[in-house]
Structure formats: C-alpha cells, structure tokens
C-alpha positions, 0 to 999 in steps of 0.5 A: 486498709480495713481497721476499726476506723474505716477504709483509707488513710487517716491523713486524708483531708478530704470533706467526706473523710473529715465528716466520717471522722467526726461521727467516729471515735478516733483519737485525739490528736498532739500536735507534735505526734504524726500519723502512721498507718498499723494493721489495725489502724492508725497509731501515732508517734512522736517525731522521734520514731518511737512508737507510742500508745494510743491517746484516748485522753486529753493532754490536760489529764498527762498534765494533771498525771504530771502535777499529781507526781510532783505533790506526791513528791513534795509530800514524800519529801515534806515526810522526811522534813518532818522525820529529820526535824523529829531526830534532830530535835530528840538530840537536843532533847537529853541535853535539855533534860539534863541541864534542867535536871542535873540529877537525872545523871544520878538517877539514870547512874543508880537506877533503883526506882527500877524494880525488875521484875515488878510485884516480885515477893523477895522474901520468897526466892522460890517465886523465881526458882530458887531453891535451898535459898535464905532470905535474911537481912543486915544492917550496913549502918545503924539507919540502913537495912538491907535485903539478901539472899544466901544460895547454897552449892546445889550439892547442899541442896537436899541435905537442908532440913530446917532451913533456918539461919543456924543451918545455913550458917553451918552450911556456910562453914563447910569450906566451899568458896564463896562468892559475894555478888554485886549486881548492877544498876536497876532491878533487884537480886531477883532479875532474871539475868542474875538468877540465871548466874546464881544457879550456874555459880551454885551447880559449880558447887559454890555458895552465893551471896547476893544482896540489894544495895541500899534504895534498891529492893526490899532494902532501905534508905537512898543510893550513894557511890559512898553508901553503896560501897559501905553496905558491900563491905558490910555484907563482906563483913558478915560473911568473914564472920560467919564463915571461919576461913572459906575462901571469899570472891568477889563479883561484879557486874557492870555498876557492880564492878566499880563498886566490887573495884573500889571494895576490894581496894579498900579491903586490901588496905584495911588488911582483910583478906579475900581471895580474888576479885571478878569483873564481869562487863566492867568499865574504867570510869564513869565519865567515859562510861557515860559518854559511852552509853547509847543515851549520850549519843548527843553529847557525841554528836555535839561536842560542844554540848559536852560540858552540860553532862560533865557538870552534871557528873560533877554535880552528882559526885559519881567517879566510880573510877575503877581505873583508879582503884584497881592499882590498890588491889592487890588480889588476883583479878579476873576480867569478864567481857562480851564483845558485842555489849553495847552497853559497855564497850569492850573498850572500856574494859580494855582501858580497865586491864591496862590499868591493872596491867600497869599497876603490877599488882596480882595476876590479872586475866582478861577473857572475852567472848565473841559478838556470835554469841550474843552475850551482850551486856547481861548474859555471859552467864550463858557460856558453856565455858563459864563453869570451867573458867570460874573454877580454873581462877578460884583454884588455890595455888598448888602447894610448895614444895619442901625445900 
C-alpha cells in the first residue's frame, strides 16, 4: 500500500524494514496504542477502538500539557482565594471603621461636608437654571445663619421687575400655596435632583422655599437632629410671617422627611397652623434605616456585629424617629415611594403608613411608583402624574353646605 511511509505494512519486523524505518520520519510509538493501517499510512489507536491523531511529539510534552492545566488551574483558583479573602475583609472593614470612629455614624447621617455640585455660586440661582429666584438668608438662632432660596410660581415669573426683597414678599402674599422644602443629607438646595422638583412644583403654580440646613451650603454652624429641626421651624416661622394666611406645606425628602415629621409634630402642638405634611422616600426611624442601607450589609451579614452600629447610633444621639412623630400630627399626610429605592426601602415607608394609620389622626395617602420607572431614591419628581397628584392633596376641602 502506497503512503508517505513506504510500501508495506508498518508491523513489519523484518531487518530490512526496521533499517527503512529508521531513515524515516515515522512517529513516535505509545506503548499502549496498536497500529492500524489507513489509505494514507498508518495511524495509531488506543486499545479502545477509537481513532486518535498522529503523535508527532514525545509523551514527555502531553506530560507538561497536562501540568501547564493544573498550574493554569491552581492559578485560577489562588485568583479566587484572593478575590474571596478581599470581599470578606471589606465586611470587616466598616465595622472596624466605626468602632474606631463611632462618629463616622454622625457623619455618614448628615452628610454635609458633601457639597454637590462642587464650586457652585448659591448666591446666584441662575447658575443652576433658575429663574424669578431670590436668594436671601435668616437666622435660625442668634449664632446660626442660613441660606435660602425663594422660587416664585412660574405663572409670576415675568411680572418680577425689581427682584428685591419687597417684591418677593409681595409676591408671596398672593395667596398661592406655598410649599417649604426640606432636602435630605448631602449636597446642598442647588442639586440637581431637587432643582429638577423645584421647577415641576413652581410650573404647577406654587411658591418654593428651599433652604440648607445649618453646616450644609452657604449656612453656618454644625448639623444636629435638634439644630436642624430648629432652623426648619424657623424658616416655617419666617414664611407664617411674611405671607398673611397662604396655605403652607410641608415637604420632605428622605432625611428631610424626619425632620419634616418631627416639625410638624412640633408645630401641631405649639397651635401653628399649616396645611399638609409630604413625605417624599421616607423612613420610620434611624436604627432600621441604617441597618437598611447598602453600607451596613456587614452588620447583616454578621449579626453579631450588630451591636458595634447600635452604639454608635446611640452615641451619636440620632433617632429621627418619624414612626414616633407621626402620631402628633395631626394634618393631612401624603406619602411619597418608589419601589426600586435601594436607598430607602419601600419597606420602611410602609412601617411609617402603619404608624400613621394606627394613630388615626388626619387623612393619610400612600402613593407609590413602580420599579420600571426607575424613580430610585431622588427622582420621583420625573413623574408625569406628580403634578396632578400634588394639586389633588393641596386642594382645600370643598365647602359646607348651609344648613
């Protein structure tokens, strides 16, 4: 049979054919594989039957092809060695963090050394893209000052001339409701999140009036839950005195809603009227909300860590506990939630309409927007609906009838 190793069989064993065999380039044979004879040439196979290729390389190499898989393997694994010891050292790592530092609790609370966007001007709402908007300030107390913006309806916009104090105030008399703004933590009144909202509540025809919290901003001194409530009732106080008997709302946003919560319980109390309280992504209390946010996932994951982050919130005098407060309130309340805030869970907005529900004191509505929207935590104010749902729980009752 002819082939590219010569005429014959290759089991030959004569002399001639082992002396052929060694000029030519025939290969090497296993000792466990048999020869069978193919149209062109032999070929070998195992003793199993099955067909193998040609082997043109000592065993030696299959060897070191074998031993190159297991390092590759071993080095494979020592990566994920390596990435798994890395995760679980980062559980540890917050923990650490805040038994050294129990006032990163504080910190991380309030947020305020984070001013979002960087550089801004805050004395020039322009440069964020409002318009017919004062910038002034108030004291909260004789050491605290505090940073405020005053956005007029968009209606009103066109009829500023001066743009001075005196015809703000005017404006502010007009008998349009008014809506006082309590953001969260982080950032100041010039994010862009809560720009966004101030122009959705002033084309719906309302006044705004936005403020940062004492350490946050232009304003001055150090963030407290005490301090901040207090410059929220002050800035409550200056609008009461500046705008006769307009209808006044309350709103808050995530941090803002505890201290919205606790302000309006305070107000009921003292006899002060305003008209409704709105809870935009709100929590029930600090402790769950902590335990509840993405940075405590150790705490979770070992509880018996857990005690580390309850001191430290003890420590810290944070309660903000609007479960608590909402049974002194005694206004129409108005619940704000998207479903896919990862933030603050739905959940904890839940437990805060239970409370309220359970206190039975004003009208309470919970609305909530579905995770295909990706509201998230900040950007509810994206909703078509928002408009017509804020107008709809800011309408005064209808009239009674004579009798």
């Amino acid at each position: 049979m002819d082939g590219r190793y010569g005429h014959g069989s290759e089991a030959s064993s004569s002399p001639s054919a082992v002396a052929r065999d060694k000029g030519r380039d025939s290969p090497t044979r296993h000792p466990r594989l048999k020869a069978v004879s193919t149209s062109s040439g032999p070929a070998w196979t195992n003793d199993g039957g099955a067909m193998d290729a040609f082997i043109s390389h000592p065993p030696a190499a299959a060897y070191h092809t074998t031993f190159s898989r297991i390092a590759c393997n071993k080095r494979f694994l020592g990566f994920v060695m390596i990435l798994g010891a890395a995760v679980l050292s980062s559980f540890f790592i917050m923990p650490a963090l805040v038994m050294t530092y129990p006032g990163i609790v504080h910190d991380l609370a309030f947020m305020n050394q984070i001013r979002w966007p960087p550089f801004t001007n805050l004395s020039n709402p322009g440069d964020v893209g409002l318009s017919a908007t004062r910038n002034f300030y108030f004291h909260t107390d004789p050491e605290v000052t505090v940073g405020a913006w005053h956005i007029l309806p968009e209606v009103l916009g066109s009829e500023v001339s001066s743009g001075d104090e005196a015809e703000y105030i005017r404006f502010l008399q007009n008998g349009s409701p008014i809506i006082l703004y309590l953001h969260g933590n982080a950032g100041t009144r010039a994010s862009w999140h809560r720009v966004q909202l101030y122009k959705v509540l002033s084309k719906a025809g309302y006044h705004v009036l936005a403020f940062d919290y004492r350490g946050y901003g232009d304003s001055s001194g150090f963030p407290s839950e005490e301090g901040i409530m207090e410059d929220a009732i002050s800035a409550f106080r200056w609008i009461r005195g500046h705008s006769n008997e307009s209808a006044i709302f309350i709103w808050g946003h995530s941090l803002g809603s505890a201290v919205a919560t606790g302000t309006a319980k305070r107000l009921n109390q003292a006899g002060e009227h305003f008209d409704g309280l709105v809870l935009e992504a709100p929590f029930n209390n600090f402790v769950d909300a902590a335990f509840s946010h993405p940075l405590a996932i150790p705490f979770n994951v070992f509880p018996w860590l857990s005690w580390i982050l309850t001191d430290a919130i003890k420590s810290a005098n944070i309660r903000l506990a609007s479960d608590e407060n909402i049974a002194g309130v005694t206004v129409k309340t108005l619940i704000l939630h998207s479903l896919d805030d990862e933030v603050v869970p739905y959940e904890l907005a839940r437990k805060l309409y239970d409370a309220a529900l359970q206190a039975k004191k004003g009208s309470v509505k919970f609305v909530t927007f579905d995770e295909k929207y990706e509201y998230g935590h900040k950007h509810i104010h994206m909703a078509p609906d928002l408009p017509y749902i804020i107008r709809e729980f800011t309408a005064p009752p209808p009239a009674k009838a004579d009798q």
